[in-house]
C-alpha atoms as one frame of an Amber mdcrd trajectory, in Angstrom:
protein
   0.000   0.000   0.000   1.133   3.044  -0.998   1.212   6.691   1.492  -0.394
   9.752   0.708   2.917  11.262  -0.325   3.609   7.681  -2.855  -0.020   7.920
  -3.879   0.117  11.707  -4.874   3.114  10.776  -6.828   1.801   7.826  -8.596
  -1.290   9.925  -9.287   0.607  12.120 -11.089   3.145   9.959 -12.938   0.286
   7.964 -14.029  -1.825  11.002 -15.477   1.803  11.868 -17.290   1.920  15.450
 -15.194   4.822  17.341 -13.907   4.452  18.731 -10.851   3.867  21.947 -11.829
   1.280  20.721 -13.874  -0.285  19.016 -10.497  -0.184  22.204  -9.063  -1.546
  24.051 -11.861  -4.611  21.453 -12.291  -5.189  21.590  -8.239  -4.543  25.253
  -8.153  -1.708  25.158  -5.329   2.136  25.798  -5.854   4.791  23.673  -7.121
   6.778  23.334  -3.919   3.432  22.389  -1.974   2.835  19.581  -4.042   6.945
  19.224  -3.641   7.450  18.989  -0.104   4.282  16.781  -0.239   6.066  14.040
  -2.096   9.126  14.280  -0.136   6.981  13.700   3.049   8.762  17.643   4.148
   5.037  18.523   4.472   1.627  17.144   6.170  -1.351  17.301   3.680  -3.955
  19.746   4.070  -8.062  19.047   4.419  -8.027  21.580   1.718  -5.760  19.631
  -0.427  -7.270  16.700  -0.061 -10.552  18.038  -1.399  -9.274  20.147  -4.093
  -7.031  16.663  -5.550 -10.869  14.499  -4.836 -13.026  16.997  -6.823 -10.175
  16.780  -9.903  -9.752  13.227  -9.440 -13.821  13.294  -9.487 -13.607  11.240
  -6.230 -14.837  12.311  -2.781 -12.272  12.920  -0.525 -12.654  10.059   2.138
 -11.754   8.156  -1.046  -8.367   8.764  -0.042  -8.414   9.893   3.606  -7.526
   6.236   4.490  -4.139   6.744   3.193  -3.196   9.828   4.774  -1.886   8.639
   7.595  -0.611   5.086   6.644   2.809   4.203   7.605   4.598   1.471   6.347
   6.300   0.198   8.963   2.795  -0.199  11.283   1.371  -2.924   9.154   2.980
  -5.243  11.280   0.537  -3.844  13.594  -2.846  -3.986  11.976  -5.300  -7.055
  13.220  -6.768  -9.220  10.845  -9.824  -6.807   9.871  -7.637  -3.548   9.222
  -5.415  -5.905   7.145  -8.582  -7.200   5.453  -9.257  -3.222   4.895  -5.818
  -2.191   4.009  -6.453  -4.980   1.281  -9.413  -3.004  -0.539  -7.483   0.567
  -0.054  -4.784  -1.480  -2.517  -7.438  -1.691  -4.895  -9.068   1.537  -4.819
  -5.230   3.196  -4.916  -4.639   1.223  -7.948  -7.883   2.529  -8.948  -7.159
   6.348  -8.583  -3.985   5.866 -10.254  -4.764   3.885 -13.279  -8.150   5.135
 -13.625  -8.705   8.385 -12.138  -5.264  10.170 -12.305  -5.976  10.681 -16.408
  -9.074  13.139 -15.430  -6.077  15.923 -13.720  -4.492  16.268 -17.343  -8.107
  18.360 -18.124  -6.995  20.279 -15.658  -3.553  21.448 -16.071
């Protein structure tokens, strides 16, 4: 499973954007969506519903993977592993499917 800051990234590789495009199609700056990927900065409410209503999603489409770490899946119990299971799909989902809609955008 991917984090927010691999998912944004995958998003936008997938949909064949720079990241100033991102940033142009989600109306925020370049280094935001910057220091996103690089994990330098926490994501916003705000940018988390600006990326949902480009990705034509709503935004506790992706909420789940805010704030997924790696290295607590050890962690999880058997139904939040079950869960983490079907947020793999649905991030495969936004990024093969949904990350071509942000192009329109940019």
């Amino acid at each position: 499973m991917y984090t927010f800051p691999e998912l944004l990234k995958q998003i936008r590789i997938e949909g064949n954007l720079t990241q100033e495009e991102l940033a142009r199609a989600l109306n925020v700056s370049t280094v935001l969506i910057s220091m996103i990927e690089t994990k330098q900065k926490e994501v916003s409410k705000n940018f988390l519903e600006k990326l949902a209503n480009s990705l034509e999603v709503r935004p506790s489409s992706i909420a789940p993977f805010v704030f997924m770490e790696k290295n607590h899946m050890q962690e999880l119990s058997n139904i939040e592993r079950k869960l983490v299971a079907v947020g793999e799909k649905l991030q495969l989902y936004l990024i093969k499917t949904k990350s071509k809609k942000l192009k329109r955008h940019a």
